[in-house]
C-alpha positions as CSV (number, residue, x, y, z in Angstrom):
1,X,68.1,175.7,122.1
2,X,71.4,175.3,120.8
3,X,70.6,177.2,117.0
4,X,73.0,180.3,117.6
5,X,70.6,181.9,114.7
6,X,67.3,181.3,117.4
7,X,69.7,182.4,120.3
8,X,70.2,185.9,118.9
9,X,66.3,186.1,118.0
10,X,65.8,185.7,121.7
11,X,68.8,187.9,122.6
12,X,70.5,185.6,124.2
13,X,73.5,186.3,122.0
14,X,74.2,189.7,120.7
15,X,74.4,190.5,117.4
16,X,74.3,193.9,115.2
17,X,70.8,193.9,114.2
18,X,69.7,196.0,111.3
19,X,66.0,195.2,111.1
20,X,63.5,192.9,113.0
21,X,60.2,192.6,113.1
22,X,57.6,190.2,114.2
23,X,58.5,187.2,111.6
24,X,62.1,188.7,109.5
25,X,65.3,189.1,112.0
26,X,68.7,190.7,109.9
27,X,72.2,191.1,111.5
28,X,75.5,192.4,109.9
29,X,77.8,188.8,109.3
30,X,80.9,188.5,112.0
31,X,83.0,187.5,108.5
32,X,81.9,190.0,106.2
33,X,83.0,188.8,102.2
34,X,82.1,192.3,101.1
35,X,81.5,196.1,102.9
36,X,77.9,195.3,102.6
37,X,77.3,192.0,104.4
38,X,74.1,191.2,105.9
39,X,72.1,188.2,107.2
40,X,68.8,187.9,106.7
41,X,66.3,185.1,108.5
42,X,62.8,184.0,109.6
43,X,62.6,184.3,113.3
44,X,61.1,180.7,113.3
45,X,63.1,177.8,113.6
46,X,63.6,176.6,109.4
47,X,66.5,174.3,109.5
48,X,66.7,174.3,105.5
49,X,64.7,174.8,102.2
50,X,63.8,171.5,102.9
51,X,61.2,172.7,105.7
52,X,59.2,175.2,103.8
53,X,57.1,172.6,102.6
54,X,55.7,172.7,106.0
55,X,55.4,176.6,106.6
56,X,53.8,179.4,105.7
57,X,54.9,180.4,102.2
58,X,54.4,184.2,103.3
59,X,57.6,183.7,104.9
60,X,60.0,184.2,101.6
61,X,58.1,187.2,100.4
62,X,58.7,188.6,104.0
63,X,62.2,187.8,103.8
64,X,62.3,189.1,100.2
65,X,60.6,192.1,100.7
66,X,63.0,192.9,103.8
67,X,66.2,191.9,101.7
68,X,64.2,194.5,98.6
69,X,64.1,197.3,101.7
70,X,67.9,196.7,103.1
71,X,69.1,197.1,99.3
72,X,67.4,200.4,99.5
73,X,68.9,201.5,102.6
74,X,72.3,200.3,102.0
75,X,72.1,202.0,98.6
76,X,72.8,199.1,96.8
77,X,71.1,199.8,93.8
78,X,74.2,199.5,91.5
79,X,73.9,195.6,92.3
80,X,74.0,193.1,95.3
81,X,73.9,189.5,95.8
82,X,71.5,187.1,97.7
83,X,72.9,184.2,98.3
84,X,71.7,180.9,100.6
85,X,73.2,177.6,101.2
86,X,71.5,174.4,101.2
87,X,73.4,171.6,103.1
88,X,76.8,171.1,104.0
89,X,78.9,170.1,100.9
90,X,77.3,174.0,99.6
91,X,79.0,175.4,102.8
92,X,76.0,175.7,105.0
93,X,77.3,176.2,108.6
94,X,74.1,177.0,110.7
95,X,71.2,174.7,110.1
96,X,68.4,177.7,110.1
97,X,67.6,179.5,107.1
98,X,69.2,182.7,106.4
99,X,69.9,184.5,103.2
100,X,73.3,187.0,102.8
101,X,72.9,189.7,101.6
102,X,76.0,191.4,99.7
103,X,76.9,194.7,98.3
104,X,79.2,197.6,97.7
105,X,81.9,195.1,95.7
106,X,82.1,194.1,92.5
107,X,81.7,190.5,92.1
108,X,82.7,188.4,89.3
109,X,80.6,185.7,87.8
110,X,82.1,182.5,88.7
111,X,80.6,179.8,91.5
């Protein structure tokens, strides 16, 4: 498979994994934009938001409740951002779902 996202569920590529289990997978980013900078996907194959029609909707509350739990540990209770890309013209590289996660800076409010 050539989804670098599936190839580091199945360890075929390492990456620094904070938390997995049986459906969520989350890695530190390679490029962090902030000290806190964390990826957080399902462990199935969801190219985009346009494929959760078709799955499971207990897959978002898992990833959200994992997200809700790295916060925690990452003390980010001062604020943090969750951010996901839909398509290319938004900037989305890797065609599987994945939410960043992003703390410990103090972001502004433009887009």
């Amino acid at each position: 498979m050539s989804c670098i996202f599936c190839q580091i569920v199945n360890k075929k590529i390492f990456a620094d994994i904070v938390y997995e289990d049986d459906n969520v997978l989350a890695f530190k980013d390679i490029e962090p934009q902030a000290p806190v900078h964390l990826l957080v996907i399902p462990k199935q194959h969801i190219e985009s938001l346009d494929d959760m029609i078709n799955i499971k909707n207990s897959i978002i509350s898992d990833i959200f409740n994992v997200i809700y739990k790295l916060a925690k540990d990452y003390n980010l209770g001062s604020g943090f951002r969750v951010i996901t890309n839909y398509g290319k013209d938004a900037g989305q590289t890797v065609n599987h779902l994945h939410f960043h996660l992003l703390g410990k800076k103090l972001f502004d409010n433009k887009f």
